[in-house]
DOPAFI-433319 format. One record per residue (C-alpha): x, y, z. Coordinates in pm, whole numbers, plus 50000, padded with zeros to 5 digits. Layout:
<titors>
u/v/w
X/Y/Z
...
</titors>
This chain:
<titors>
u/v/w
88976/44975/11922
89119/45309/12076
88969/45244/12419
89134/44864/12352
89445/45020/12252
89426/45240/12551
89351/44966/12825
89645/44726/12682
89892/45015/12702
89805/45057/13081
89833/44715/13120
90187/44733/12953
90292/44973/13162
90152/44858/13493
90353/44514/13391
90704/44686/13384
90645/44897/13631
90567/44572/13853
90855/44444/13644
91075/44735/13783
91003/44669/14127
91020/44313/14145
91374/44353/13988
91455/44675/14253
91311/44476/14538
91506/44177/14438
91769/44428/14440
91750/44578/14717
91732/44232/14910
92142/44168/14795
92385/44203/15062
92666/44444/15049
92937/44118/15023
92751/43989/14711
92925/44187/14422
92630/44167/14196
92263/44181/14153
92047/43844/14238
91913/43629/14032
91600/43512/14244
91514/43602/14588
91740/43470/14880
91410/43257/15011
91398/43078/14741
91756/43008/14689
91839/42602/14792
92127/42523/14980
92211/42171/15067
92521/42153/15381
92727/41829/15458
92904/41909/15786
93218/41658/15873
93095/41523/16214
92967/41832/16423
92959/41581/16755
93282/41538/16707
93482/41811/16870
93371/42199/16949
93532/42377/16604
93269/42159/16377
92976/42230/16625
92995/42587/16607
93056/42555/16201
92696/42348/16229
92548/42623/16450
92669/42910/16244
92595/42738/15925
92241/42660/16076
92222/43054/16199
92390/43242/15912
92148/43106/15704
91852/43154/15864
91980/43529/15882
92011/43511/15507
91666/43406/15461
91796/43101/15244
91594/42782/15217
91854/42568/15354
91925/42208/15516
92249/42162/15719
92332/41775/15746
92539/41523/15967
92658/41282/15824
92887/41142/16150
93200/41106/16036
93102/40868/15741
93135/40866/15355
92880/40651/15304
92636/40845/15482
92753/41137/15336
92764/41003/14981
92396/40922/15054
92324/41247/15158
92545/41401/14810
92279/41173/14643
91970/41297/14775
92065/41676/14715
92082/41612/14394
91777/41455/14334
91581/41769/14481
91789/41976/14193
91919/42243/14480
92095/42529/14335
92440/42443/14560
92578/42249/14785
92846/42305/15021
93029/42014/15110
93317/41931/15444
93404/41652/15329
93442/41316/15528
93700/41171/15295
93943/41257/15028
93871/41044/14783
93549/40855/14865
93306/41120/14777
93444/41188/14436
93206/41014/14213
92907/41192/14416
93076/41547/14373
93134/41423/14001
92746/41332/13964
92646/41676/14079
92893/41868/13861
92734/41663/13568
92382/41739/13679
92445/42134/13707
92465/42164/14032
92788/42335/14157
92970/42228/14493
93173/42429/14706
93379/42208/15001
93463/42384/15266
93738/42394/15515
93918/42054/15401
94048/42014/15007
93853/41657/14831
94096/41450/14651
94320/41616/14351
94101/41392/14073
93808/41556/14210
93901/41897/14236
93785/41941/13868
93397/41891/13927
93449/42172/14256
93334/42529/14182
93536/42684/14432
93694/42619/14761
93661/42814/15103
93887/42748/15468
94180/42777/15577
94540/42716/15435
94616/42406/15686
94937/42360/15528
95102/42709/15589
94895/42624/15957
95099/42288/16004
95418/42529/15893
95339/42784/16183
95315/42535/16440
95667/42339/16319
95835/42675/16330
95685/42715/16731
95751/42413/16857
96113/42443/16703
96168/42809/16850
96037/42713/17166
96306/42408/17166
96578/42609/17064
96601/42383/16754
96686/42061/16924
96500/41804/17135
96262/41530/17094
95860/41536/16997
95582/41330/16987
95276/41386/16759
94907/41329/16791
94738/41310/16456
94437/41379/16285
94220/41068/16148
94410/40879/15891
94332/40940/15528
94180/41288/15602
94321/41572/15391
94339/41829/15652
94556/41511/15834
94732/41459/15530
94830/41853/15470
94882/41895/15880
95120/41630/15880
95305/41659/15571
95352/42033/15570
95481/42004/15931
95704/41720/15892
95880/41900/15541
95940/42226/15806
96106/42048/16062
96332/41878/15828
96427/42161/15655
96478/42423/15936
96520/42186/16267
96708/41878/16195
96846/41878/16499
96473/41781/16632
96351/41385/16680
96026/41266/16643
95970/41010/16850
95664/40857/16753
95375/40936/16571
94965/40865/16645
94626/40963/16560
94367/41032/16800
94115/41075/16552
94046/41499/16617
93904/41350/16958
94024/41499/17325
93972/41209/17532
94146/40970/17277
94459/41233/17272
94524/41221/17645
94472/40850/17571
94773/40843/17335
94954/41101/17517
94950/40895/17823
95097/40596/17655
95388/40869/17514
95481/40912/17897
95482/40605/17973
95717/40485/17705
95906/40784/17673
95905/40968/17983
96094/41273/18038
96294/41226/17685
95944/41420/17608
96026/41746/17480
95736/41880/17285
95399/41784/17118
95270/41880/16861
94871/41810/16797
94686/41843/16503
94414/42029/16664
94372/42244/16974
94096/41915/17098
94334/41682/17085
94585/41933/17263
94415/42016/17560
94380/41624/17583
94740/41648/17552
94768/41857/17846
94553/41705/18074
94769/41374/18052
95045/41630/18144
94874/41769/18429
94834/41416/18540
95183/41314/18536
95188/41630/18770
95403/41798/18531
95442/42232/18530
95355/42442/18260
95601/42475/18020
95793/42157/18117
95694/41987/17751
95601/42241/17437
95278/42199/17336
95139/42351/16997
94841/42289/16799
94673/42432/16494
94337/42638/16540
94263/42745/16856
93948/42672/17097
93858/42895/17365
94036/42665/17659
94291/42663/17456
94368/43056/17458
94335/43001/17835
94611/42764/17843
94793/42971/17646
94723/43242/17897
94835/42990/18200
95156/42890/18014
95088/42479/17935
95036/42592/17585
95317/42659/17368
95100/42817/17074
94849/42791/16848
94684/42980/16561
94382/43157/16481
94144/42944/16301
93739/43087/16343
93467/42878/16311
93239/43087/16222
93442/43307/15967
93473/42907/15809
93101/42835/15748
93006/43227/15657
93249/43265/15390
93147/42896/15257
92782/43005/15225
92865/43360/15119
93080/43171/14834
92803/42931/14780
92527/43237/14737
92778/43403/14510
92822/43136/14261
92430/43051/14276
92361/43387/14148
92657/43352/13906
92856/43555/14011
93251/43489/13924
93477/43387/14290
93831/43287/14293
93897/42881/14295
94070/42948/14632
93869/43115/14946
94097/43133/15255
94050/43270/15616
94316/43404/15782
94537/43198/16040
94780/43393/16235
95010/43290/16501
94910/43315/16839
95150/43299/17171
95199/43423/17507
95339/43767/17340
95035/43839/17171
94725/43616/17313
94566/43973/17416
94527/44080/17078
94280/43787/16996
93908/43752/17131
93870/43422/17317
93742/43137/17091
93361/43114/17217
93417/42708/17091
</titors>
């Protein structure tokens, strides 16, 4: 019995002491930016992402590619999904995350309101979803565990308040628009339009269009601008930097200068610091692609280890102009 007793104390011990270094291991294996200890090992932590539409213009393809790399750096068992620009597709993909019981999702949502009941089914089923970069619907907002990206109305403010310095408060705009429907549209258009009516009322929009966040159908629309409006053109403004530098090659076509019509667009791509930098670009603002999808999966690691984040994630999204286009790296999107 006292040899027993002896070998089944040894074999306590040797259990906490592998106990111990599981748990130091485990440990030592959280980043600095957790906050906390984890629960399981980053490999076997599940991450489901739903991308908007990463064909669709350069900001969401290097989101996808960072999403793909950051997590892959992390050591996290993760898939990172297209679903093309459709709710359907990715309801369906909602659907089958949460049939494999992954331990979070992060969503970019293709719709405002049309993913709700999915979002809604996971919340139910424990797992926690964290959208990223554009807001779902408000009647959905209660089954989201947090939300990361930037602030695109305080965006849609800064480029209202460029365009109308640049004008001198008066003159006449045209604006390319995001796809209907879209809550980053929604907020980008909104925000702007309550701006300009507030502190330029002296400025007319002229008409109003979407080009879906797409640069070819943008100098598609702007085209048709000139050749209704003509030189009554003052400014532009564009819901993305994409759609902007389609913008500005209809300008270049009409053989206009730099600087003859405004042009300003919320978060900037790297051609568009250069036209910034040449002068056919009014301004902009600093919107990072990959600072989007790294503090989305850094929020989505946090909460799957249970560890408390605020409801509201935001990146930074200063101005950027002629006067201080130095002071940012060039967008590598």
């Amino acid at each position: 019995m006292k040899i027993n007793n002896k070998i089944a104390m040894s074999s306590l011990i040797c259990m906490i002491g592998m106990g111990v270094m599981i748990g130091s291991a485990q440990a030592a294996d959280a980043p600095d930016w957790l906050g906390g200890e984890l629960k399981k090992p980053l490999s076997e932590t599940r991450i489901g992402i739903t991308v908007l539409y990463p064909g669709s213009n350069a900001y969401q393809a290097k989101y996808a590619e960072t999403a793909e790399s950051y997590t892959k750096e992390l050591g996290l068992d993760a898939t990172v999904m297209d679903p093309q620009g459709d709710p359907a597709t990715q309801f369906n993909q909602l659907q089958d995350m949460i049939s494999q019981n992954l331990d979070v999702i992060v969503l970019w949502p293709t719709s405002q309101n049309a993913l709700i009941p999915a979002v809604r089914q996971a919340s139910r089923a424990g797992i926690p979803v964290i959208t990223s970069n554009s807001p779902i619907g408000e009647a959905g907002r209660r089954y989201i565990a947090a939300h990361t990206g930037p602030d695109d109305c305080a965006q849609a403010e800064q480029a209202a308040e460029m365009l109308g310095d640049s004008l001198n408060g008066e003159g006449n705009i045209v604006v390319v628009e995001g796809t209907p429907g879209y809550t980053v549209s929604i907020l980008r258009k909104n925000c702007f339009l309550d701006k300009m009516e507030d502190s330029y009322p002296k400025i007319n929009i002229l008409a109003s269009q979407t080009a879906e966040w797409n640069r070819e159908k943008a100098q598609t629309v702007m085209e048709t601008f000139l050749t209704k409006f003509g030189d009554k053109i003052d400014g532009v403004y564009a819901f993305d930097d994409g759609m902007g530098l389609g913008v500005i090659s209809a300008l270049q076509g009409r053989g206009l200068k730099p600087g003859d019509v405004k042009v300003v667009t919320c978060n900037l791509f790297g051609e568009g610091w250069d036209a910034i930098k040449s002068g056919w670009e009014t301004g902009s603002n600093k919107q990072s692609a990959e600072d989007d999808a790294i503090l989305a999966i850094q929020t989505a690691v946090k909460i799957a280890n249970g560890i408390a984040v605020p409801s509201q994630n935001q990146i930074e999204t200063p101005k950027v102009q002629a006067y201080n286009v130095d002071q940012f790296e060039r967008p590598s999107w």
